[in-house]
C-alpha positions in Angstrom: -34.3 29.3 2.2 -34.1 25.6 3.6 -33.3 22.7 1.4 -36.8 21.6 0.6 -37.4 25.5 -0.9 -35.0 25.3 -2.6 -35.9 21.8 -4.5 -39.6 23.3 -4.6 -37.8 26.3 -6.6 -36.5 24.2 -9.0 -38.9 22.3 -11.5 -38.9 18.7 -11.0 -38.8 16.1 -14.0 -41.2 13.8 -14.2 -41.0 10.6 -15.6 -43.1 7.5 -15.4 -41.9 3.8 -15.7 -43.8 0.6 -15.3 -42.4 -2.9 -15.6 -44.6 -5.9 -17.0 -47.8 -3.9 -15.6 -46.7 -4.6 -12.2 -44.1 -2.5 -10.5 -43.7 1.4 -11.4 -41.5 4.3 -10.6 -42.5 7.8 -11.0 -40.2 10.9 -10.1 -41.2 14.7 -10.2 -43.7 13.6 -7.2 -44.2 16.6 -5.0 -47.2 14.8 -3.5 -49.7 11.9 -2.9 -53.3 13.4 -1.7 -54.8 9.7 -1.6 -53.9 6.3 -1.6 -56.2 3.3 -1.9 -55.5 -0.6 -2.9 -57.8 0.3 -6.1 -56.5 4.3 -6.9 -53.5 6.4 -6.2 -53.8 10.3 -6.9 -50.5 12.3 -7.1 -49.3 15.6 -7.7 -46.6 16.4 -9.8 -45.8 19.8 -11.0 -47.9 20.0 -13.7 -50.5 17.4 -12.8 -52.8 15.3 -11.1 -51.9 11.4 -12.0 -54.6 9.2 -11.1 -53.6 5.8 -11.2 -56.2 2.8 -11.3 -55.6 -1.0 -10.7 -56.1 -3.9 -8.5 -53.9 -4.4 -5.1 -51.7 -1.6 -5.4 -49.0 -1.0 -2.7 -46.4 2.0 -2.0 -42.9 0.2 -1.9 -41.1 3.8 -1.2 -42.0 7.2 -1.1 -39.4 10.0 -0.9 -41.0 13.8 -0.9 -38.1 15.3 -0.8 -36.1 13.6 -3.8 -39.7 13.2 -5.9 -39.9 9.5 -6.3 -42.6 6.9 -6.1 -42.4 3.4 -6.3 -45.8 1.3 -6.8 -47.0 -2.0 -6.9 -49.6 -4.3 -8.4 -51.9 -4.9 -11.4 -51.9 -1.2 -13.5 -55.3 -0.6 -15.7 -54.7 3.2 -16.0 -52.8 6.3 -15.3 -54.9 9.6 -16.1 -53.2 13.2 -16.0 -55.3 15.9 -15.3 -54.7 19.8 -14.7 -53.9 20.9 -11.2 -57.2 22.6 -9.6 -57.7 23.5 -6.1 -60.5 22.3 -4.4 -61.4 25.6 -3.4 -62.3 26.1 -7.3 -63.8 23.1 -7.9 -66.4 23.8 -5.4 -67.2 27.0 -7.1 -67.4 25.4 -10.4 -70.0 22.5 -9.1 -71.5 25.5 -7.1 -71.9 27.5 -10.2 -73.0 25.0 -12.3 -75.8 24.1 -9.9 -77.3 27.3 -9.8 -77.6 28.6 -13.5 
């Protein structure tokens, strides 16, 4: 097992800090799928966190020690359940055709 299975084998903490609503650090980051000036979606281990604002910038990003460190003008951080697109395709694809 390399080093990066092994930290994958091990459950990450997670913890989110912001500073006046305009600088951030997250850690328990195994992932960013998407990053935008307006939205930044990333995986933790038992989430999705979408977060929403105005100008927001990626100072660091370090996969393999989990951390995150954002920029700019916050208006929301939303956690959802982890999903695979594969299933919400079928969902939408079920739900289309009842």
């Amino acid at each position: 097992m390399d080093a990066r299975q092994v930290a994958n084998a091990k459950k990450m903490s997670h913890d989110l800090q912001m500073k006046n609503r305009h600088e951030c650090q997250i850690t328990g980051v195994q992932d960013v799928r998407s990053y935008e000036p307006k939205e930044v979606v990333v995986i933790t281990e038992d989430s999705i966190l979408t977060i929403k604002g105005e100008n927001l910038h990626v100072n660091r990003l370090s996969i393999e020690q989990g951390e995150l460190d954002l920029e700019g003008t916050f208006q929301s951080f939303v956690y959802t359940k982890h999903t695979t697109l594969a299933q919400k395709g079928e969902n939408l694809l079920s739900r289309m055709f009842r």
